[in-house]
C-alpha positions in Angstrom: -2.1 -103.2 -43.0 -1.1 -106.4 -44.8 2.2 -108.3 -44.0 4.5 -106.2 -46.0 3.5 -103.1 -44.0 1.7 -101.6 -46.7 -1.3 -99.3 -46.1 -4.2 -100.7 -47.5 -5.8 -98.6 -50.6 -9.3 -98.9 -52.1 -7.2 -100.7 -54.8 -6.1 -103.4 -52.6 -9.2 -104.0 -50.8 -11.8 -103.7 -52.9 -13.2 -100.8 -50.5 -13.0 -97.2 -51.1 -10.7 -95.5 -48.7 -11.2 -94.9 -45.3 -13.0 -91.3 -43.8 -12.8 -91.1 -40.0 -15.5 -88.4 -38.8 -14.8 -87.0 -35.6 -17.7 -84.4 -34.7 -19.3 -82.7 -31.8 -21.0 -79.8 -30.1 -18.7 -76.7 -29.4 -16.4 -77.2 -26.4 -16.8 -80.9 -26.1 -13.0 -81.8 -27.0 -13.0 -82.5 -31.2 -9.3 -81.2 -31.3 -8.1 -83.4 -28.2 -9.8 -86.5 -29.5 -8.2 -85.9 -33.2 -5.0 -85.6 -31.9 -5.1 -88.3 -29.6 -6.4 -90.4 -32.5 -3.8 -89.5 -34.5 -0.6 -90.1 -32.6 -2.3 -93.7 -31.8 -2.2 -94.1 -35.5 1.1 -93.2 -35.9 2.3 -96.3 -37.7 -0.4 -96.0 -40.4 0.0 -92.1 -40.8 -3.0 -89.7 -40.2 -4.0 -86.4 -40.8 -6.2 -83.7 -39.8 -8.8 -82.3 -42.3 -11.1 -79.1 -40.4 -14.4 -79.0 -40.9 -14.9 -75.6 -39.3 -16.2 -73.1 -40.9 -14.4 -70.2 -39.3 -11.4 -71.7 -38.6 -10.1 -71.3 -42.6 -9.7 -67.5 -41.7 -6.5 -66.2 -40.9 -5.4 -63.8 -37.8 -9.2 -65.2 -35.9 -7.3 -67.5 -33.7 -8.5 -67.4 -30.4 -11.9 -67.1 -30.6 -11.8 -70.0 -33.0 -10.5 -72.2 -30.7 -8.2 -73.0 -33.8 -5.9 -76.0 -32.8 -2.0 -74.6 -31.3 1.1 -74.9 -33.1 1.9 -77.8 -30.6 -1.3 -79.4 -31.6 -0.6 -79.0 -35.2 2.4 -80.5 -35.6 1.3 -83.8 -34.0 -0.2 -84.1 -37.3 -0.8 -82.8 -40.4 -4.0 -80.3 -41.0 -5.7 -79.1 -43.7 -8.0 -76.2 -44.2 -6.7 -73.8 -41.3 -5.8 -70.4 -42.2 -6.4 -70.4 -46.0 -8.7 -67.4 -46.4 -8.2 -63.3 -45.5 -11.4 -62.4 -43.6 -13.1 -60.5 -46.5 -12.4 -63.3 -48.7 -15.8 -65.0 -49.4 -16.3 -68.8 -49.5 -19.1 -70.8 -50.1 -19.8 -74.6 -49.0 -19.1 -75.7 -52.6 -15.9 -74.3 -52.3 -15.1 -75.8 -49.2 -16.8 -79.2 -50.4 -14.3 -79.4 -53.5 -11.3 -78.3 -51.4 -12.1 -80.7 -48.5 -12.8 -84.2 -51.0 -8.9 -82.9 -52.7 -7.0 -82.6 -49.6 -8.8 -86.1 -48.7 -8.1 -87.7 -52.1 -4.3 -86.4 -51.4 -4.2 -88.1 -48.0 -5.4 -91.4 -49.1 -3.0 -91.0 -52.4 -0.4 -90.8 -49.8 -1.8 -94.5 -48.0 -2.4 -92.1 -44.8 -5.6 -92.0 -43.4 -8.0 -88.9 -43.3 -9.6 -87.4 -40.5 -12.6 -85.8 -40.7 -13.0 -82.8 -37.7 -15.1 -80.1 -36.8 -18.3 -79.2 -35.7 -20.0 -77.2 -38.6 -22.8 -80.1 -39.7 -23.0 -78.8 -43.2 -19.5 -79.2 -44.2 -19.5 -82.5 -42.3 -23.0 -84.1 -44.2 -21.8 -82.6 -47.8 -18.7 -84.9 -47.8 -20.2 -88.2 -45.7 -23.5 -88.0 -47.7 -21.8 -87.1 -51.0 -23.8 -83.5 -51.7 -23.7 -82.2 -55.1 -23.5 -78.5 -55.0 -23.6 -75.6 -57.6 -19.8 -74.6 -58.7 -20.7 -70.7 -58.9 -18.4 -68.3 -56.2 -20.4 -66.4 -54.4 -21.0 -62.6 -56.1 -21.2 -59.7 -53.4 -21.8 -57.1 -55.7 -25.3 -58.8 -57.2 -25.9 -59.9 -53.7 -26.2 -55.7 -52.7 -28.0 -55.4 -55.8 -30.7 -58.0 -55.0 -30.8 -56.9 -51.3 -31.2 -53.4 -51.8 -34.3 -54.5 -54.4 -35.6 -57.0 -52.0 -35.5 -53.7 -49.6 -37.1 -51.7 -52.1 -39.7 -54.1 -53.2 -40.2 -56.7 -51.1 -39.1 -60.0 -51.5 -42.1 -61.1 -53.4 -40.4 -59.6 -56.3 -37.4 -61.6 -56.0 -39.5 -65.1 -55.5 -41.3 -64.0 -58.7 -38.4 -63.9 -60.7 -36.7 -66.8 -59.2 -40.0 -68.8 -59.6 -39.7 -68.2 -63.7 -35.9 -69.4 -63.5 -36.0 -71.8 -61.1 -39.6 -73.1 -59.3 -38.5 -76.1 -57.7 -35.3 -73.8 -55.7 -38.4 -70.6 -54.8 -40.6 -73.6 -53.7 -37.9 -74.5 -51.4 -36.9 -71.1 -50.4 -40.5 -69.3 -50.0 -39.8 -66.5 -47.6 -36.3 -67.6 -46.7 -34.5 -64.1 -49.0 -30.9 -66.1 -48.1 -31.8 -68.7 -49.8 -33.7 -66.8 -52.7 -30.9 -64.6 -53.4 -28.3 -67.7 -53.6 -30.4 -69.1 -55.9 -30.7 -66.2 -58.2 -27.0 -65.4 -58.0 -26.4 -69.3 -59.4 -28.6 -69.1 -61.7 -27.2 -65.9 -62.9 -23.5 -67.5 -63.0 -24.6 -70.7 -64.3 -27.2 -70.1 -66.4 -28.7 -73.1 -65.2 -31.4 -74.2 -62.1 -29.3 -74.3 -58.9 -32.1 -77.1 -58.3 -30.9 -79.5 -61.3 -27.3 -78.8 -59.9 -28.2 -80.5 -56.4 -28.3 -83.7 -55.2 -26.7 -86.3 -53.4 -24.2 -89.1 -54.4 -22.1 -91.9 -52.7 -18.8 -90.4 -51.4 -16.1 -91.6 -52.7 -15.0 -92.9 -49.4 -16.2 -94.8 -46.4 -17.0 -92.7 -43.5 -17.1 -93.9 -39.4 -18.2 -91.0 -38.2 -17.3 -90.6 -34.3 -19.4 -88.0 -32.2 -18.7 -86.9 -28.6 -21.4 -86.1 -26.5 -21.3 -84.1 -23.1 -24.8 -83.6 -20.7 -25.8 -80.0 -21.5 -24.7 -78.5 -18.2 -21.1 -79.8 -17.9 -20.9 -79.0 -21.8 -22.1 -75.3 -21.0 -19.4 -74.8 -18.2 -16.8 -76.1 -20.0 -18.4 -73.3 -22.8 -18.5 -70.8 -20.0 -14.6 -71.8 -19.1 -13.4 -71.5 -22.7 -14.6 -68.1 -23.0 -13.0 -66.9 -20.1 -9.7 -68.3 -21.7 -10.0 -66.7 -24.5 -10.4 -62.9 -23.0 -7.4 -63.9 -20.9 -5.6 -65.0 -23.8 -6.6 -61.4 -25.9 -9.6 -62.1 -28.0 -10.1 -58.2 -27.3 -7.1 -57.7 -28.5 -7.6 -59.9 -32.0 -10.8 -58.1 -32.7 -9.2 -55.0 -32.2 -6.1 -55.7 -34.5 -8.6 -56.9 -37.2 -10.3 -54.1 -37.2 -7.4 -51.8 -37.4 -6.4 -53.9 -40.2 -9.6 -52.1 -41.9 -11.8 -55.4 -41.9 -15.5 -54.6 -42.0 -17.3 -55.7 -38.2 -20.5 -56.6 -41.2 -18.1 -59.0 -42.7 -19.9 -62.9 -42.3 -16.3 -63.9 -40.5 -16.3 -61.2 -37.9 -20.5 -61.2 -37.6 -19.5 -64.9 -35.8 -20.5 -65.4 -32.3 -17.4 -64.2 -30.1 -16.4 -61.3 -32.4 -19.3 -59.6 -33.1 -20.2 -59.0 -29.2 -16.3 -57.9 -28.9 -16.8 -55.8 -31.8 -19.8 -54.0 -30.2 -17.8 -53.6 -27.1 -15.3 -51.5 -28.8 -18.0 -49.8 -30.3 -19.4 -48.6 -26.9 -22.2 -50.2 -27.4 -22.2 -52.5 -24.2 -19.4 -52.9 -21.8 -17.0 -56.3 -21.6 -18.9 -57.9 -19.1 -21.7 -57.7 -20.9 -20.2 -58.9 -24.2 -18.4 -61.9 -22.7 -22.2 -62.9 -21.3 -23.3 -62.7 -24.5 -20.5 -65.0 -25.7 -22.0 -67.9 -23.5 -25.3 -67.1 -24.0 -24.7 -66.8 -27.7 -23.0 -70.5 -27.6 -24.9 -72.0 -25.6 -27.5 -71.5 -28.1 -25.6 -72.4 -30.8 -24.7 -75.7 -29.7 -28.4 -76.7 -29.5 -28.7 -76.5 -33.0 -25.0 -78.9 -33.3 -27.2 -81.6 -31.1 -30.3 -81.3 -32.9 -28.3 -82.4 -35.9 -26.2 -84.7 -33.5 -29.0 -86.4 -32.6 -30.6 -86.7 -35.9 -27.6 -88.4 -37.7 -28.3 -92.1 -37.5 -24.8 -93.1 -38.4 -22.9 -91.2 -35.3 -21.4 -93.5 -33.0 -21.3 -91.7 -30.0 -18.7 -91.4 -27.2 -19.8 -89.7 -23.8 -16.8 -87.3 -22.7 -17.8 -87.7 -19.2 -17.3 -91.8 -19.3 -13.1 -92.1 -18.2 -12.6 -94.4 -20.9 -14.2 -92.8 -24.1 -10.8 -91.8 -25.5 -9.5 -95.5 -25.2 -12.7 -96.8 -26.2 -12.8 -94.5 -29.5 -9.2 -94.9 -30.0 -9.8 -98.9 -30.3 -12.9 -98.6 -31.9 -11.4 -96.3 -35.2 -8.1 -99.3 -34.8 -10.5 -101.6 -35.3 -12.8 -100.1 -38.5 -9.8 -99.5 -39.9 
């Protein structure tokens, strides 16, 4: 801050605006560390953007993890609970909704803080992704499945390869990524290739990752799912269901509802479907630190070292 107290803007300094990243495998205390962070910036003002991907529904709670009401209001967040479950979202989406909430925070002199652990959402706002502005389309989606079914992929690539060769290149064999590119290209009119790219943020990121040795990380995984059946994850699924949400919808296929939902289907009993749970994240969070690791810019904090908090506290004090 300068003398008068005033929080420093990209204005002021000559910088753009600040973007403290706090990321990390499942389990490993994002939430903790954000709010701790946050009360120790108290003077200057901070607030919570998520960058977790199932978070944004609302009534999926527990097996979220989503931060309590106490934890909430220790500071302001942003991006919990904005979407039904059937509601469908794509990264661009989130991208545009995430870079206004920042822009609001920093228009406020507060500072932003950047936390989750769903690596896309984190790398297309600290590496500046441009992405296609076209809403996803579940009824061309069917359409191009059910074809894809009927006549093989190949068929799809072909056509996307007329449209679009750079984006069939990239997506040989992957029909995901075939079918996105059709549907964009179908909204748009244009390449979703020539709509990608990257370019600087408007912001400059310190991006904060907590680490944890894989077997202290996977009790801690194995304790948190135990929480959460004690807390009524059962219980959640079951309501959401009831509420006549589809189990095939891509928020309920996540890992922790979809082995409850084939629980209540009969399909396995609930000791079974809580294994699954770990097994299902401890697998999960191998791909987090493959893309923990591979993210030169992380400045990482060891959860198991007493004084990581203090030492990430001064070190965000410091940057800023």
């Amino acid at each position: 801050m300068f003398e008068d107290g005033a929080p420093r803007t990209a204005g002021q300094s000559g910088r753009p605006p600040p973007l403290i990243v706090i990321a990390g495998p499942t389990a490993v205390g994002k939430t903790a560390a954000a709010i701790a962070l946050a009360r120790a910036l108290d003077e200057r003002g901070a607030e919570i953007v998520s960058a977790d991907s199932r978070q944004l529904y609302r009534g999926m709670d527990i097996g979220t993890a989503k931060p309590t009401l106490e934890e909430r209001a220790a500071a302001p967040h942003h991006l919990i609970d904005i979407l039904d479950p059937d509601e469908p979202f794509s990264l661009a989406q989130y991208a545009a909704l995430a870079r206004d909430a920042i822009a609001a925070i920093h228009a406020r002199g507060r500072v932003p803080l950047l936390v989750g652990g769903t690596p896309l959402y984190v790398n297309a706002l600290v590496e500046g992704w441009r992405l296609p502005q076209a809403p996803p389309d579940p009824a061309l989606r069917a359409a191009l499945e059910t074809e894809a079914a009927r006549d093989g992929l190949g068929a799809l690539e072909r056509r996307l390869v007329a449209v679009d060769p750079v984006a069939a290149a990239r997506g040989a064999g992957n029909a995901r990524r075939i079918i996105r590119a059709l549907e964009v290209y179908e909204a748009t009119g244009l390449p979703m290739s020539a709509q990608e790219g990257k370019e600087p943020p408007p912001y400059r990121p310190l991006q904060l990752g907590l680490t944890l040795a894989r077997p202290a990380l996977h009790a801690r995984i194995d304790a948190r799912v135990e929480r959460m059946i004690a807390a009524g994850l059962v219980g959640e699924v079951r309501a959401l269901l009831d509420r006549g949400y589809s189990p095939d919808l891509p928020a309920l296929s996540g890992i922790g509802y979809a082995e409850i939902v084939a629980y209540l289907r009969g399909e396995t009993t609930l000791a079974e479907a809580i294994e699954r749970i770990k097994a299902n994240t401890h697998r999960y969070v191998r791909h987090q630190e493959t893309w923990l690791r591979r993210n030169r810019a992380l400045e990482r904090f060891d959860v198991a070292d007493e004084s990581w908090q203090a030492r990430l506290i001064a070190r965000a004090s410091e940057w800023l």
